[in-house]
RODRENFI-816494 format. One record per residue (C-alpha): residue in three letters; x, y, z. Coordinates in nm, 4 decimals, decimal comma, always signed. Each point is the difference from the previous one (the first is absolute). Layout:
<sites>
- res;xx;yy;zz
- ALA;X;Y;Z .
...
</sites>
This chain:
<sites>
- res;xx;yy;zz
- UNK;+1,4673;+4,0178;-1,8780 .
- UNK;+0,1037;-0,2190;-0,2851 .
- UNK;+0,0791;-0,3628;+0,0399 .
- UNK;+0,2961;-0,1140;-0,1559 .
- UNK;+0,0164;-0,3795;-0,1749 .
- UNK;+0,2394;-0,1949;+0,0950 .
- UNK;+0,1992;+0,0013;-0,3466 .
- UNK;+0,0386;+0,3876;+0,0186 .
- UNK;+0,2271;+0,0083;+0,3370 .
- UNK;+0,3467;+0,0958;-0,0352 .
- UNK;-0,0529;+0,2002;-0,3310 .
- UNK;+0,0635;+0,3197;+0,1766 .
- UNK;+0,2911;-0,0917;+0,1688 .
- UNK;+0,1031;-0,1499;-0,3330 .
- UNK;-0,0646;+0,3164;-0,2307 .
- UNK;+0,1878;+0,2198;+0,2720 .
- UNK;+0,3132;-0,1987;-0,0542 .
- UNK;-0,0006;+0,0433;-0,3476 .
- UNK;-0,1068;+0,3652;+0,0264 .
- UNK;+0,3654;+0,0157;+0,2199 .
- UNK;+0,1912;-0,1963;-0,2623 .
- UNK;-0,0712;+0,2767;-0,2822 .
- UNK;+0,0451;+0,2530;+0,2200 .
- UNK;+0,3141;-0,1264;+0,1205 .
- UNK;+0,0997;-0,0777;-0,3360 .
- UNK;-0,0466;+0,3863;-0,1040 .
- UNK;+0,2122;+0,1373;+0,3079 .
- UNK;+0,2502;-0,2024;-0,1046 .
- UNK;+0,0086;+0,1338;-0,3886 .
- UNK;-0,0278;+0,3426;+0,1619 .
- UNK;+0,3347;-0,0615;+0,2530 .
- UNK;+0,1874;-0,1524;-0,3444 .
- UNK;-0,1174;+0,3039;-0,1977 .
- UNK;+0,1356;+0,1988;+0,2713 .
- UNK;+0,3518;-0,1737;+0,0391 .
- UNK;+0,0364;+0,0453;-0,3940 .
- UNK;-0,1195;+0,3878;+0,0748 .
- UNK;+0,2986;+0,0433;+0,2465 .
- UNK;+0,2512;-0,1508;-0,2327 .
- UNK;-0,0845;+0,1680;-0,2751 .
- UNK;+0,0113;+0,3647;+0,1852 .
- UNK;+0,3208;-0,0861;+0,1457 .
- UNK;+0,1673;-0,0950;-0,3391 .
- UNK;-0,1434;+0,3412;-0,1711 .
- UNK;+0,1632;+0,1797;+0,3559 .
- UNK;+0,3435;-0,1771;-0,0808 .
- UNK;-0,0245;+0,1359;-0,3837 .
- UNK;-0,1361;+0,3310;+0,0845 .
- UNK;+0,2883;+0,0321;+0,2451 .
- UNK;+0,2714;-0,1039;-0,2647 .
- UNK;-0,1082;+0,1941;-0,2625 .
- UNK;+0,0387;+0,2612;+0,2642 .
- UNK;+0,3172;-0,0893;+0,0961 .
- UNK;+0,1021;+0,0045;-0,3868 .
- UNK;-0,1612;+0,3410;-0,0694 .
- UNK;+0,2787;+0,0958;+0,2748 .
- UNK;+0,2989;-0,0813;-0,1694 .
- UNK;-0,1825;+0,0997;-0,3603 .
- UNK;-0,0304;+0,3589;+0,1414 .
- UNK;+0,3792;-0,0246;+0,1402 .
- UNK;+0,1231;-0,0669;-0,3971 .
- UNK;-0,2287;+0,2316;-0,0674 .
- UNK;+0,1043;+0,3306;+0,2384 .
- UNK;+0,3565;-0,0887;-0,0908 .
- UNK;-0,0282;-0,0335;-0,3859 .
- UNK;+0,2088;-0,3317;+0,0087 .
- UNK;-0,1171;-0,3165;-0,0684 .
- UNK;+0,2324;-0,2074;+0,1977 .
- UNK;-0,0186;+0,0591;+0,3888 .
- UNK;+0,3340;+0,0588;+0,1869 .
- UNK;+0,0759;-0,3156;+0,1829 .
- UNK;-0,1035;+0,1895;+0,3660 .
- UNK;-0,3420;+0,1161;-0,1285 .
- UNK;-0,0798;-0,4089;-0,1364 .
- UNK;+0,1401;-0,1029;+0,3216 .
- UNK;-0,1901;+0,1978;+0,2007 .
- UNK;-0,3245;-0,0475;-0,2279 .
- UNK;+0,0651;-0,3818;+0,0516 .
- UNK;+0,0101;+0,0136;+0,3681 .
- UNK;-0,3321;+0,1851;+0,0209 .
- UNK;-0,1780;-0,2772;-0,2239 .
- UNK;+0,0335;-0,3166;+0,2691 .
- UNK;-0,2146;+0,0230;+0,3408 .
- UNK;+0,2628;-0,0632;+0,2860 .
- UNK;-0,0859;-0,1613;+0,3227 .
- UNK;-0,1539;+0,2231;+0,2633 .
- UNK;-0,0671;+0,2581;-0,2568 .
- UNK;-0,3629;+0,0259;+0,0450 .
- UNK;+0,0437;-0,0468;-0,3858 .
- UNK;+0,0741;+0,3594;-0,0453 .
- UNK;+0,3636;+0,0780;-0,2195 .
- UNK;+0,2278;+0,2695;+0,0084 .
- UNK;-0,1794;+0,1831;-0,2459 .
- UNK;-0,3745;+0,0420;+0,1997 .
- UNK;-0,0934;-0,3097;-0,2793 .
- UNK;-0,0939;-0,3255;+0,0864 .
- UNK;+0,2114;-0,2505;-0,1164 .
- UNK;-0,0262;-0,3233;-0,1838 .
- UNK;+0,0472;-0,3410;+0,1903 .
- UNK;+0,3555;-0,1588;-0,0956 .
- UNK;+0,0341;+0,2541;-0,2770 .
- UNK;+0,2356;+0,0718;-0,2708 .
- UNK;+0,0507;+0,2793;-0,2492 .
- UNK;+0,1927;+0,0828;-0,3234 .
- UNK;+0,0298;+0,2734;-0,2244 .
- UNK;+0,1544;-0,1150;-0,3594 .
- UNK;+0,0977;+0,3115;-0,2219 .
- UNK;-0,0076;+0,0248;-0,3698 .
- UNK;+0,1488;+0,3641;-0,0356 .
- UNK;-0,0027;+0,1126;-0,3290 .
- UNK;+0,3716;+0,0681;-0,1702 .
- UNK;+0,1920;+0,2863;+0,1426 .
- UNK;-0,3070;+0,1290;+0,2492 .
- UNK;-0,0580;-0,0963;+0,3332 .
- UNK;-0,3206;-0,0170;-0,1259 .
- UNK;-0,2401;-0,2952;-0,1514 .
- UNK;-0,2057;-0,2837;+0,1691 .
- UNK;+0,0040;-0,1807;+0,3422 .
- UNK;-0,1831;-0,3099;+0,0995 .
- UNK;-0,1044;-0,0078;+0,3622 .
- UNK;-0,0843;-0,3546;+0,1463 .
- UNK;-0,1115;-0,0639;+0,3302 .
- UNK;-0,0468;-0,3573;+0,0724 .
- UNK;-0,1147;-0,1370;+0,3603 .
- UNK;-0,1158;-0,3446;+0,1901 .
- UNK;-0,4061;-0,0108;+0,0963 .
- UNK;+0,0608;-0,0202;+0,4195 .
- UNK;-0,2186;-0,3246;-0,0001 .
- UNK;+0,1788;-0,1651;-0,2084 .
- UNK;+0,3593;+0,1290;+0,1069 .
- UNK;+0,0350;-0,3564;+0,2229 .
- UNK;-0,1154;-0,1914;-0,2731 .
- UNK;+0,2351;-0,2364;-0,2121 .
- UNK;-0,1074;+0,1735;-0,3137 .
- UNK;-0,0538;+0,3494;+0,1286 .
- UNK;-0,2274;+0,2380;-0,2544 .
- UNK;+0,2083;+0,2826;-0,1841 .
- UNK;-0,1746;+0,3215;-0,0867 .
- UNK;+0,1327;+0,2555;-0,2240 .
- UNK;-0,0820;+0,3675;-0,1545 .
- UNK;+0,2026;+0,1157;-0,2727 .
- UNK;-0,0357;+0,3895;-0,1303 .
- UNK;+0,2500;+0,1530;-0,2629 .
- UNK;+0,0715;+0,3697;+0,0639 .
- UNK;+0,1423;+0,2022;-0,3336 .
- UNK;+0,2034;+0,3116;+0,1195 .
- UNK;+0,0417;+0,2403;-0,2612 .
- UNK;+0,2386;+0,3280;+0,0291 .
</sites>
């Protein structure tokens, strides 16, 4: 059995502590790497979803040949873009929808056709920062050109 000197005691207990700090220091990097992780996948859900959502009403302009919606098509595509209380965030239309969303559909038809270009925006507030003085805006924008 070795004998220890008196000037070596405590260095174990000394190099274990520091042997916690890194580690402790790493878990932590790995739970902030994680948070970002989450964020990040939920933001690319939201945009996924609205580009979604837009494809809907870019297929409705296009089955109908007419670049400018009838007002009860837009109003109904509108109401299945915001998630409702007690939804289970599941719309109308089987999609999910958009926290606090919005939706617009400006048409450029081209002279004498009900034909030509539509912009479809869908803008919405990220849910953590909804209660926020300066809540964060997303947006996607696609442009749909219906031809005859």
């Amino acid at each position: 059995m070795a004998i220890r000197s008196p000037t070596q005691q405590g260095y174990l207990l000394l190099e274990v502590l520091v042997s916690l700090l890194i580690f402790s220091i790493g878990i932590l990097g790995l739970v902030a790497a994680l948070v970002t992780s989450t964020r990040t996948s939920v933001a690319t859900e939201d945009r996924n979803r609205a580009a979604l959502l837009a494809n809907e009403m870019a297929v409705i302009l296009l089955a109908n040949k007419n670049v400018t919606p009838s007002a009860a098509t837009l109003s109904t595509w509108q109401s299945h873009l915001a998630v409702s209380a007690g939804s289970g965030g599941q719309t109308n239309s089987g999609l999910n929808g958009l926290p606090n969303a919005t939706g617009t559909v400006v048409s450029t038809p081209t002279a004498g056709f009900t034909t030509g270009t539509a912009t479809i925006t869908i803008s919405w507030i990220e849910p953590k920062s909804a209660a926020s003085a300066t809540p964060i805006t997303d947006s996607y924008t696609t442009e749909v050109v219906v031809l005859p």
